[in-house]
N, C-alpha and C positions, 0 to 999 in steps of 0.2 A: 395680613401677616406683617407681622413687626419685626425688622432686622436689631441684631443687638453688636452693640463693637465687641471685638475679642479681650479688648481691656476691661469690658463688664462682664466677660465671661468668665476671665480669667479672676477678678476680684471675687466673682460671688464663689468660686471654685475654690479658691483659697481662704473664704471667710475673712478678708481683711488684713489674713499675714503674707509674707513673701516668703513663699516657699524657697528659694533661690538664695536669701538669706540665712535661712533654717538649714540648708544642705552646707553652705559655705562655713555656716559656726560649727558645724557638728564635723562637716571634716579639718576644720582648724584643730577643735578639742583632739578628736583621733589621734592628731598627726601630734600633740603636744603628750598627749597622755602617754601615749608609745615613747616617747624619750625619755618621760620623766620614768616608768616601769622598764624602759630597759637600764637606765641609770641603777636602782634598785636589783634589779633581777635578771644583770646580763646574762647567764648562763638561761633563763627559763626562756627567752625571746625566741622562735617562735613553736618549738616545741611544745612547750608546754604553759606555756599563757600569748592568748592572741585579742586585744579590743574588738567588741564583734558591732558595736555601733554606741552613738550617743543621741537618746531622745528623750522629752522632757526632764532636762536636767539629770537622766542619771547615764551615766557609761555602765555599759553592759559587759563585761568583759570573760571569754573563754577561756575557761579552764580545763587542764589535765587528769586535776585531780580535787580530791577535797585538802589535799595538804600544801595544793600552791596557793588556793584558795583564803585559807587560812595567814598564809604567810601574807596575804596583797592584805589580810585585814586588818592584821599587826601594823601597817604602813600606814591604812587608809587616812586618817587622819594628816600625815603627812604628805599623801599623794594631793590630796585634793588641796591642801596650804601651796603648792607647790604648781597645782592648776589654776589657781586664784592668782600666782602672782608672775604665771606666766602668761594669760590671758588679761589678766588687769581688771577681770570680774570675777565672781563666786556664781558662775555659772553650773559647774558641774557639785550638785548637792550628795548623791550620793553614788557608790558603785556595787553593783549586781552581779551576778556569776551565773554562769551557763557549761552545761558543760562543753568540750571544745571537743569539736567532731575531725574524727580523722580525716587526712587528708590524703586519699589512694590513688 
């Protein structure tokens, strides 16, 4: 029987990316995308639009309705110019909508 280090375990586990990387950009995005969307749409924060994650490139974000939905779409183009140059890359390509589950 052949012992393996935990740093080969961990690489093949990961396929070569760093997850720990991956978690730190995507809560970076979060935490940028929420300021630049409450700038925008302070009254909707967090009633009725809330970031629900960012993964491969797109932010996922919950909605209230189809009409706040609507309104983040009218932005989008401006939200994400706005991620790009708060981030200093064009990491967030596009944004997605779910609906936003109450909170009891």
């Amino acid at each position: 029987m052949s012992f393996l280090t935990i740093r080969k375990i961990l690489e093949d586990r990961s396929q070569g990316q760093r997850p720990l990387a991956r978690q730190v950009t995507a809560a970076l995005v979060v935490e940028k995308a929420n300021q630049i969307l409450e700038n925008y749409f302070p009254k909707l924060i967090p009633d009725y639009l809330n970031i629900i994650c960012f993964k491969n490139s797109v932010l996922l974000v919950g909605v209230a309705s189809p009409a706040v939905a609507a309104e983040i779409r009218l932005k989008k183009k401006q939200i994400l110019n706005e991620l790009e140059q708060a981030l200093g890359t064009r990491i967030v390509l596009d944004i997605k909508f779910a609906p936003l589950q109450p909170i009891f």
